[in-house]
C-alpha positions as CSV (number, residue, x, y, z in Angstrom):
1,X,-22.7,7.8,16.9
2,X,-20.0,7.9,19.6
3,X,-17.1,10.5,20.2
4,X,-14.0,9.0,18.7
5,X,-11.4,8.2,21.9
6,X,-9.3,10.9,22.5
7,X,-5.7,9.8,22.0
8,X,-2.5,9.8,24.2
9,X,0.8,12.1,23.4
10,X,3.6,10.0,22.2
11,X,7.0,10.7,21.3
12,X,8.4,8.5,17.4
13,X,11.7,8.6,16.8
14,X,14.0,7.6,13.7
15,X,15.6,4.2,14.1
16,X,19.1,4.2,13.3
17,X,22.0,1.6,14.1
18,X,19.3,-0.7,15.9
19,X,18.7,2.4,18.3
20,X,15.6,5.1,18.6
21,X,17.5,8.5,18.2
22,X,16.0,12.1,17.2
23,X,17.0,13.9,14.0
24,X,20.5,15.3,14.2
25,X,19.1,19.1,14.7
26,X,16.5,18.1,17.0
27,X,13.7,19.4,15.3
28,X,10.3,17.5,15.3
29,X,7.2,17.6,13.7
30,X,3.6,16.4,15.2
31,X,1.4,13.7,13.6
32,X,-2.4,14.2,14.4
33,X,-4.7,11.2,15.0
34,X,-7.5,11.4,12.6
35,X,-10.1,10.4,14.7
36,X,-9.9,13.0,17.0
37,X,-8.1,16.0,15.1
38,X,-5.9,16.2,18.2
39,X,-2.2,15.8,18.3
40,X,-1.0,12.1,18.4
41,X,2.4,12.7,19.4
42,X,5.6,14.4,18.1
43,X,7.9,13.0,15.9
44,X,11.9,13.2,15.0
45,X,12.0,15.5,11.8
46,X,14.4,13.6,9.2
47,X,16.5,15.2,6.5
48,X,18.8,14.7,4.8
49,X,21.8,14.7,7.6
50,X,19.7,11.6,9.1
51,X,19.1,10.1,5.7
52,X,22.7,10.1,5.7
53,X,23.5,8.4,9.3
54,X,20.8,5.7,8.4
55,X,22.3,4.6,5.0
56,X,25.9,4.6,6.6
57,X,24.4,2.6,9.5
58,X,23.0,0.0,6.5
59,X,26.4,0.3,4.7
60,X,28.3,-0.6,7.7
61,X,25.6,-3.7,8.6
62,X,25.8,-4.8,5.0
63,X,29.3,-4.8,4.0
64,X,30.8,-5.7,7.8
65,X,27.8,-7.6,9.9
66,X,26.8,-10.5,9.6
67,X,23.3,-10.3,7.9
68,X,24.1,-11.0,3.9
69,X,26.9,-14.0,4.9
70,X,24.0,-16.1,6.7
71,X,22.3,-18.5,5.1
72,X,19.0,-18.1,3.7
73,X,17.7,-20.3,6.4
74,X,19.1,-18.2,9.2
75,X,18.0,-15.4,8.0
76,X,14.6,-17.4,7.7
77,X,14.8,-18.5,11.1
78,X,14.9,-14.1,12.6
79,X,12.2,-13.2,10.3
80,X,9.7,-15.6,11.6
81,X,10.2,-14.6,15.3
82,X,9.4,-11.2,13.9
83,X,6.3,-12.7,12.5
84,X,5.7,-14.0,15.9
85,X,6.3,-10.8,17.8
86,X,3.5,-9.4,15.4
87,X,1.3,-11.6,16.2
88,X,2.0,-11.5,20.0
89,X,1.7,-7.3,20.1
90,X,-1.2,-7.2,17.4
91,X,-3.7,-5.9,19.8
92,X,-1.2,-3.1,20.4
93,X,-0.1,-2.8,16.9
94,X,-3.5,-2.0,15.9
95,X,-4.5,0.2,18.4
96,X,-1.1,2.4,16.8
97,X,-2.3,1.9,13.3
98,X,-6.0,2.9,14.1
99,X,-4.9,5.9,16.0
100,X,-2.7,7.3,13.2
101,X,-5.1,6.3,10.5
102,X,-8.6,6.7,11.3
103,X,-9.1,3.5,10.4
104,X,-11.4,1.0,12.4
105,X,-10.0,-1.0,14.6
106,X,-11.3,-4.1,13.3
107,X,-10.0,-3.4,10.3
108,X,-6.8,-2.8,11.4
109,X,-6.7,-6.0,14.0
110,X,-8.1,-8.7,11.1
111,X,-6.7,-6.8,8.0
112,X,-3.7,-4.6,8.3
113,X,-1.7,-6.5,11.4
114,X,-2.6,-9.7,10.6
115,X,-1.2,-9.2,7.0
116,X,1.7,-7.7,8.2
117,X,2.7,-11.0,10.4
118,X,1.7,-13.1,7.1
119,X,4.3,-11.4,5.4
120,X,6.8,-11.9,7.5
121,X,5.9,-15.6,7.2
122,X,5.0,-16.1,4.0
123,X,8.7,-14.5,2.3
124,X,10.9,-16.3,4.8
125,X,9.4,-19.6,3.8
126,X,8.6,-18.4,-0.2
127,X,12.7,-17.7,-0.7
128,X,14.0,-20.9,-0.1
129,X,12.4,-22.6,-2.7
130,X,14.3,-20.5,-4.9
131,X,17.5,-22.0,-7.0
132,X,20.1,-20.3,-8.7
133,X,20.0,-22.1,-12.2
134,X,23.0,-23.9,-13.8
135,X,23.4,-24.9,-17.8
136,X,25.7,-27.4,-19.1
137,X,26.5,-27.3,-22.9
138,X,29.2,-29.8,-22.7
139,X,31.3,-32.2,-20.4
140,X,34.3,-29.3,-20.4
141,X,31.6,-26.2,-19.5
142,X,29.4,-25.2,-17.0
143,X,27.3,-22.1,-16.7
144,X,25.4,-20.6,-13.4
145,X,23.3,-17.9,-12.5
146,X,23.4,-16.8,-9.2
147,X,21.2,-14.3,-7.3
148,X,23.1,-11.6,-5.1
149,X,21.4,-8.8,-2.3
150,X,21.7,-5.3,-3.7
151,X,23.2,-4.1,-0.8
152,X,21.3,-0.8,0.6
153,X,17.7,-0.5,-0.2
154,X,15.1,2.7,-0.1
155,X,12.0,1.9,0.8
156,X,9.5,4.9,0.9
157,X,5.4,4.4,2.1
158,X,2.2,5.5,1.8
159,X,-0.1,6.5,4.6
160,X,-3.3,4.3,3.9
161,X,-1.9,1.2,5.0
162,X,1.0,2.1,6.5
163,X,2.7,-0.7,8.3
164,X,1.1,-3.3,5.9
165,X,2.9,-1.8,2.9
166,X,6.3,-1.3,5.0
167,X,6.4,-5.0,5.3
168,X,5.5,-6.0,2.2
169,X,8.5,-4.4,1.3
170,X,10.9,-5.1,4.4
171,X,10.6,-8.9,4.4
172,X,11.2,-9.7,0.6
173,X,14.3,-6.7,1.4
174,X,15.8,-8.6,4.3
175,X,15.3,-12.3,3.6
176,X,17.7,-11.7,0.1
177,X,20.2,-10.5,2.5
178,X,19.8,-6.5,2.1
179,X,19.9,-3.9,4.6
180,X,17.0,-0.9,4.3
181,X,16.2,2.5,4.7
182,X,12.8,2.9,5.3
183,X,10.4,6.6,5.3
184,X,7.5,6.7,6.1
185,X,4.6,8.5,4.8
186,X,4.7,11.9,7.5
187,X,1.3,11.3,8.3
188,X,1.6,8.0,9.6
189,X,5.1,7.2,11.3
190,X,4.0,5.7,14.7
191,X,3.7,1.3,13.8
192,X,6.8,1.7,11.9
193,X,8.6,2.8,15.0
194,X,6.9,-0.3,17.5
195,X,7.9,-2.5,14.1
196,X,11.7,-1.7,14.4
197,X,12.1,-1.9,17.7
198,X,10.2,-5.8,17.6
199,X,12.7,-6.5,14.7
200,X,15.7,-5.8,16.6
201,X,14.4,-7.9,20.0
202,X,13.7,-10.6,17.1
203,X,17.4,-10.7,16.5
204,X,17.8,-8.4,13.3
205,X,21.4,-7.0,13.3
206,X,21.7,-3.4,14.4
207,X,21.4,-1.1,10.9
208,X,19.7,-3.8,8.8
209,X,16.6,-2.2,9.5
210,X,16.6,1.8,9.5
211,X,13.9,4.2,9.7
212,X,13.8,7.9,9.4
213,X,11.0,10.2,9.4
214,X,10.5,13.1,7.5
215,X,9.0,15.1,4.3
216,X,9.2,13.8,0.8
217,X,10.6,16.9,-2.2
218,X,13.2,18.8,-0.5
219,X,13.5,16.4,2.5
220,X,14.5,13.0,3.8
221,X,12.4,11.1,0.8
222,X,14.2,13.2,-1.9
223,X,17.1,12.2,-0.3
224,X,17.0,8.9,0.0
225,X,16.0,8.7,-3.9
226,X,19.1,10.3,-4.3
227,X,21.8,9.1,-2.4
228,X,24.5,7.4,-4.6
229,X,24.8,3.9,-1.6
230,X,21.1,3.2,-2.4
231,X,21.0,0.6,-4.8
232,X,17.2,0.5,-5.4
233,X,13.9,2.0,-4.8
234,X,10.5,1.1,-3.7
235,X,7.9,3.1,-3.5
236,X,4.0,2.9,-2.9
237,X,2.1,6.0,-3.7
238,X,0.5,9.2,-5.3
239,X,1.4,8.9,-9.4
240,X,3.1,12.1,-9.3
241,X,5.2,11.8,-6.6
242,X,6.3,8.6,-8.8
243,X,7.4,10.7,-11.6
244,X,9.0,13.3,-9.4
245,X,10.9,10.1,-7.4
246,X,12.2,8.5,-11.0
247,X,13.6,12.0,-12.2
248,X,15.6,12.1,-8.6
249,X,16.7,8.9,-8.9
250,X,18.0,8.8,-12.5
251,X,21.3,10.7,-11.3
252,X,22.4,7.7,-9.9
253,X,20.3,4.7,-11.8
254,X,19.1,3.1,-9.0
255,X,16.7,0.2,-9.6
256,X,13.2,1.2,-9.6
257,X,9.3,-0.5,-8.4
258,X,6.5,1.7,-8.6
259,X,2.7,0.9,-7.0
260,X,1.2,3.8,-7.9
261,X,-2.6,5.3,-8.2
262,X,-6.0,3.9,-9.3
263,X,-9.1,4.3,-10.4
264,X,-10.3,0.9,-10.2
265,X,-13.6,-0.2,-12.7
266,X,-16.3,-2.8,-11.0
267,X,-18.1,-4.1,-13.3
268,X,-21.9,-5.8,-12.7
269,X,-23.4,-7.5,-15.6
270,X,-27.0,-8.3,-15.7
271,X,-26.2,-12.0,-14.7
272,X,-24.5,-11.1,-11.6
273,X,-24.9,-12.8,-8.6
274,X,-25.9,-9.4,-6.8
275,X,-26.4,-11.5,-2.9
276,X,-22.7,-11.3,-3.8
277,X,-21.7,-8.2,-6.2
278,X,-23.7,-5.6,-3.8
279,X,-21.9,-6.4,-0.2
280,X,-18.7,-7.1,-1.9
281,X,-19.3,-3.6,-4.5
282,X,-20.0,-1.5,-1.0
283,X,-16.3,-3.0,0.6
284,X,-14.3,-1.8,-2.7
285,X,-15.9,1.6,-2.5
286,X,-15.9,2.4,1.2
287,X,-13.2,0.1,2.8
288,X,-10.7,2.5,4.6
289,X,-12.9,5.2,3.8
290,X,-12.2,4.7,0.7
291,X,-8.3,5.8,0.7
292,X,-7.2,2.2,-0.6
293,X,-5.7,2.4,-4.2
294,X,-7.2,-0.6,-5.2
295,X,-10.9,0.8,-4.4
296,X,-13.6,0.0,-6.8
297,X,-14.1,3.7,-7.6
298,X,-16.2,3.7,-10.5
299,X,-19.4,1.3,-10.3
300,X,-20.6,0.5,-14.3
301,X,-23.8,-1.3,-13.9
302,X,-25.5,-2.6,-16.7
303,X,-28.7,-1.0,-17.8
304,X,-31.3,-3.8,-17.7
305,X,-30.4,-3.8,-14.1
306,X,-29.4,-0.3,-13.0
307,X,-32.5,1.4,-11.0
308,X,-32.2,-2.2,-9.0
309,X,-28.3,-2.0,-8.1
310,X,-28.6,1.8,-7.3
311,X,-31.6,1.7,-5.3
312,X,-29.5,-1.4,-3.2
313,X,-26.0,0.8,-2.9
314,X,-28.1,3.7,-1.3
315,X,-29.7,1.6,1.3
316,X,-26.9,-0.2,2.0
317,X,-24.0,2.6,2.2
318,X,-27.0,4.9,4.2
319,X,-26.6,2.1,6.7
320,X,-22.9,1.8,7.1
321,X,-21.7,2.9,10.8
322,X,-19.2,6.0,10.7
323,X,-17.7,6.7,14.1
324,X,-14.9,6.0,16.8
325,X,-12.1,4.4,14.9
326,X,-11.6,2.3,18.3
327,X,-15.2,1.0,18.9
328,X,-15.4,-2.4,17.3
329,X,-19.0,-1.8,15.3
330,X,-17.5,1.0,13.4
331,X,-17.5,0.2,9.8
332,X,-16.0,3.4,8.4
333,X,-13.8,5.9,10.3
334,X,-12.3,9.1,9.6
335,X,-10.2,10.1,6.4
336,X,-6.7,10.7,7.3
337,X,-6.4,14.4,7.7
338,X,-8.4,17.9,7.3
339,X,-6.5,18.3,4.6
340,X,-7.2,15.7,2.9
341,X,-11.1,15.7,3.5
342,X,-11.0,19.5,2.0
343,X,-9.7,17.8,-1.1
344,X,-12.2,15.2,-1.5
345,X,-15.3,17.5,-0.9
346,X,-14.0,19.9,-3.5
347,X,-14.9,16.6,-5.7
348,X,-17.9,15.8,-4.1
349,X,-18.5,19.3,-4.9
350,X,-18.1,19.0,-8.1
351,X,-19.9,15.7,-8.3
352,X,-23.2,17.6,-7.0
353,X,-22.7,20.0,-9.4
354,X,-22.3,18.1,-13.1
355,X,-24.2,15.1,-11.7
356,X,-26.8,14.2,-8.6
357,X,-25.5,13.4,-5.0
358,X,-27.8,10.4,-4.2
359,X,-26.7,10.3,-0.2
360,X,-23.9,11.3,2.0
361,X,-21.2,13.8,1.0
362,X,-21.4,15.4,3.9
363,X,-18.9,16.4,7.1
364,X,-20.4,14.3,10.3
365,X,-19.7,17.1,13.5
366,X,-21.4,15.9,15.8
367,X,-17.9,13.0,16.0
368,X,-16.3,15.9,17.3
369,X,-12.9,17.3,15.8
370,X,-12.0,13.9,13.7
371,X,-11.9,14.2,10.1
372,X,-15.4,12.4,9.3
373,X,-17.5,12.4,6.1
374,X,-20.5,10.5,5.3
375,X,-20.0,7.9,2.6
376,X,-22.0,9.4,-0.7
377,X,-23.0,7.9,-3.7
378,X,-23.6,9.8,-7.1
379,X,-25.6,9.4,-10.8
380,X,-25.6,11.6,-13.5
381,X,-21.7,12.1,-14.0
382,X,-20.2,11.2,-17.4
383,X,-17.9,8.5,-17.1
384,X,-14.7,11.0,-19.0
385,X,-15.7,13.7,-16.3
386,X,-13.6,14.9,-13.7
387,X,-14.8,13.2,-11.1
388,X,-14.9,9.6,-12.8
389,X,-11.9,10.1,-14.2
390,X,-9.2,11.3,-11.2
391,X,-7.9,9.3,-8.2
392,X,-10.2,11.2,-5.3
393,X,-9.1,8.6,-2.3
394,X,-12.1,9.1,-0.5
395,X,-15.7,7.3,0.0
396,X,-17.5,8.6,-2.9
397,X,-19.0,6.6,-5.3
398,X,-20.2,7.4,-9.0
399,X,-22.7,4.8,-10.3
400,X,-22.6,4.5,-14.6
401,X,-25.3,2.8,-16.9
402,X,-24.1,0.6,-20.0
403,X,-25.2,-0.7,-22.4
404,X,-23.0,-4.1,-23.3
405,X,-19.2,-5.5,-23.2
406,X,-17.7,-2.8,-25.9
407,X,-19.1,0.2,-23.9
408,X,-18.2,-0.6,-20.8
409,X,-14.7,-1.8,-21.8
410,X,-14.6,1.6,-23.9
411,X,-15.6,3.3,-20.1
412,X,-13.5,1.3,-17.7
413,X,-10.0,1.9,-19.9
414,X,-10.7,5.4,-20.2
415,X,-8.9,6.5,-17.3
416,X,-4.8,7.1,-17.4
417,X,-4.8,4.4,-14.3
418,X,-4.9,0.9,-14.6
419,X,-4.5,-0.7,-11.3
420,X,-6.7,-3.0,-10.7
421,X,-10.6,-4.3,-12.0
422,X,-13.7,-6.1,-10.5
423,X,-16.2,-7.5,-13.2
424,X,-19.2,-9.5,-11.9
425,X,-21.1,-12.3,-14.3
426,X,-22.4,-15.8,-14.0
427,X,-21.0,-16.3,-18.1
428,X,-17.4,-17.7,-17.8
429,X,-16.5,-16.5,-21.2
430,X,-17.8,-13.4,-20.6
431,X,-15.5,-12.8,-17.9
432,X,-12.7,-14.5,-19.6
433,X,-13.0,-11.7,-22.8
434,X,-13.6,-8.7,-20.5
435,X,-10.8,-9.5,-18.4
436,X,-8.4,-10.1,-20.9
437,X,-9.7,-6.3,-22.9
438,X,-9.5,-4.4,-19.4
439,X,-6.1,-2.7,-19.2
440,X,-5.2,-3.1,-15.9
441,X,-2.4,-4.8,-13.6
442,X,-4.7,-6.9,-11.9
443,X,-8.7,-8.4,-12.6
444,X,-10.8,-9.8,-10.2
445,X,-13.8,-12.1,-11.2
446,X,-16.6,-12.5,-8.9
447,X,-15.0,-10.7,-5.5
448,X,-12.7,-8.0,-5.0
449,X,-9.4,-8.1,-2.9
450,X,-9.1,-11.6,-3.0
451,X,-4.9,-12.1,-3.1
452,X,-1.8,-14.9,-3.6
453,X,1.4,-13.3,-2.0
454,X,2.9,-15.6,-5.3
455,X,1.3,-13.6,-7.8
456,X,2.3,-10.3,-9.4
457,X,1.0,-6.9,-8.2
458,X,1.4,-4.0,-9.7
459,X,0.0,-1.7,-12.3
460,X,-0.5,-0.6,-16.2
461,X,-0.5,2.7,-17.7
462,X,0.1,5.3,-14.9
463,X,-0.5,3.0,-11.8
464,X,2.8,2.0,-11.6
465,X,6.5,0.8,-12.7
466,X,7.5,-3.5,-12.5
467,X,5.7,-5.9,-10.1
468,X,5.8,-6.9,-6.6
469,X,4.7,-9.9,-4.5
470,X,6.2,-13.7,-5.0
471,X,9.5,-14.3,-7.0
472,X,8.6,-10.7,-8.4
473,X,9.7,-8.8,-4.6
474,X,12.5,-11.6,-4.8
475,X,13.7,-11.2,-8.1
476,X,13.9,-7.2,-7.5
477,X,15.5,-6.9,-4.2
478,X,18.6,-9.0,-5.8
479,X,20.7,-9.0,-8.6
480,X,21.7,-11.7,-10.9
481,X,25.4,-12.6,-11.3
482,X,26.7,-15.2,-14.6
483,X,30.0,-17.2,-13.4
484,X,31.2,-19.6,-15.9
485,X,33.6,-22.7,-15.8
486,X,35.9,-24.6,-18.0
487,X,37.2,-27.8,-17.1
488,X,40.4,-29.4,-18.3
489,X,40.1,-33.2,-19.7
């Protein structure tokens, strides 16, 4: 294993008005790069003064510029050379996301960036082919229904994928004509930064596009959530921080969409196709070291098949390459800060102790001072424990026997999450039954983070609020408006 690269000091500032500034009392905060412990650069500390000067700065572009009077094609016409400024700065793009992640670098290059450009194409193109719908009783009436932009827009981010999930946001946002406020998770502010300043050289109007970095409760988030211009909310993230962002926002009844936490089930019935289910089963688990919300987190395997499948996960996570984020062979990098890896081995912790740690678990210091652990995979744990119950973020892996359909539907609902689902069987109507009875915003058959930008994504239960993706990101970054006629014979 290699020493992960040590990382250059940069400066990230907020992004107001189309212009990089620093927060209005100059104070800063530093952002470490995972893969080295060592300070990445320093960034402007937002509060709520900046949160201020940013939505202004989108007031001012939405209700005086030029951005919500173009057409939908014009508007079109900008987001696509952002798409192709993406993809002309990817390499440099994800050399910023790996840095501030951990992540690997191919992983940011093929996944992250190149998603990021796709979403910038796929909404410019996806909102024309929307119509605004028009009823005619009878010769002397007419009725229409026509969508409007919200105006100002909060948009708040997590850390795992951090400029992937901006954009997913942003372009849906822009293309209906709003202007945005965006913050950052504090961990990860440096590709948002390189983002805003690509958007404005693509031609989007000064304060369309605002960023501004800071803390969540008691800082810029909480004042975003708050502010009575911001028509609407976003938000990808922890469950709680959902709750506490609904209660802030209820003063002021902004809208609300919520992509919350997960606990996802995978599912392998004894008819799987395991050449398939056992690669694919090791990606859900251990893909961003394991800090993706839609991980398969709790592997059910059914019993006829068990000692097989869990004898094949230890070999194959044992041989998964942990080390420098920015060599290409890495396959799993470091988690995204010290404090975060103290959290997850308190689980795995907990996991030796009420079950049996099968591999891994276990800090890797001989990377140096990045936040490494080795992936692990567990037995023994009851699937209402603790550990197979609660949203750990990490590359741990708890592996549970059933029996048939009822107890493993009984196991995989248990949870208060209900994100997303993998099940795995050759029997069509199998899969057709267990996927309707899993409770859960999304089901994949056979494979695991296959997507359609047109479909809805989003969560059940405590995984999240509404939907996002398609006419879903379209329908809730506008607002519908009835205007009815009556004509004289």
């Amino acid at each position: 294993m290699t020493t992960a690269t040590k990382a250059k000091t940069i400066e990230i500032d907020n992004f107001i008005g189309g212009k990089a500034v620093k927060s209005k009392d100059g104070k800063t905060f530093q952002t470490i790069s995972p893969g080295t412990g060592e300070v990445l650069g320093t960034v402007s500390y937002g509060t709520a003064d900046d949160i201020n000067l940013a939505v202004d700065a989108a007031k001012e572009a939405f209700e005086n510029g030029p951005w919500p009077k173009m057409s939908m094609q014009d508007r079109a016409n900008i987001l696509l050379k952002v798409a192709a400024l993406v993809e002309k700065n990817a390499d440099e793009l994800a050399r910023a996301e790996t840095l501030d992640t951990g992540k690997p670098i191919t992983e940011s290059r093929t996944g992250d960036i190149a998603r990021v450009a796709s979403n910038f194409q796929f909404y410019p193109n996806f909102a024309q082919s929307l119509a605004d719908e028009s009823w005619t009783p009878n010769p002397q009436e007419r009725h229409t229904a026509i969508r409007e932009p919200l105006g100002v827009c909060g948009l708040i981010t997590p850390w795992n994928l951090p400029l992937y999930l901006a954009t997913w946001k942003i372009a849906p946002c822009l293309i209906m004509g709003n202007a945005c406020v965006l913050k950052p998770a504090e961990w990860t502010p440096y590709t948002a930064f390189l983002f805003a300043k690509l958007a404005k050289e693509a031609g989007v109007p000064d304060g369309v596009l605002n960023i501004v970095n800071g803390f969540g409760a008691g800082g810029a988030g909480e004042a975003l959530t708050k502010h009575p211009d911001v028509k609407s909310i976003s938000f990808t993230g922890e469950t709680g921080t959902g709750r506490a962002i609904m209660a802030s926002a209820a003063g002021t009844l902004k809208k609300l969409s919520f992509e919350l936490g997960g606990k996802g089930a995978n599912i392998i019935f004894e008819d799987a196709n395991l050449d398939e289910a056992l690669p694919t089963s090791v990606r859900a688990a251990y893909r961003n070291q394991g800090q993706v919300c839609l991980a398969g987190s709790r592997l059910f395997v059914q019993e006829s098949i068990y000692p097989k499948v869990v004898k094949a996960m230890v070999e194959r996570v044992k041989n998964l390459k942990v080390g420098d984020p920015l060599d290409p062979k890495t396959e799993m990098g470091a988690l995204i800060s010290k404090e975060h890896m103290e959290k997850v081995q308190t689980y795995i912790e907990l996991g030796r102790k009420d079950g049996k740690c099968l591999t891994g678990g276990d800090p890797i210091k001989e990377l140096g001072g990045g936040f490494f652990l080795s992936p692990s995979v567990f037995e023994g744990l009851a699937y209402d424990s603790k550990f197979c119950q609660e949203e750990i973020f990490g590359p741990v892996l708890p592996i549970i026997p059933f029996k048939d359909e009822e107890e493993v539907i009984k196991m995989a609902n248990s949870t208060p999450y209900g994100l997303s689902a993998s099940l795995w069987s050759q029997d069509v109507n199998r899969c057709n039954r267990v996927a309707r009875k899993l409770k859960s915003g999304m089901v994949w058959v056979n494979c695991w983070f296959a997507r359609d930008l047109r479909t809805p994504f989003g969560g059940q239960k405590s995984s999240g609020l509404g939907r996002e993706g398609g006419r879903y990101s379209l329908e809730f970054f506008s607002d519908w408006k009835a205007v009815s006629y009556k004509y004289s014979d």
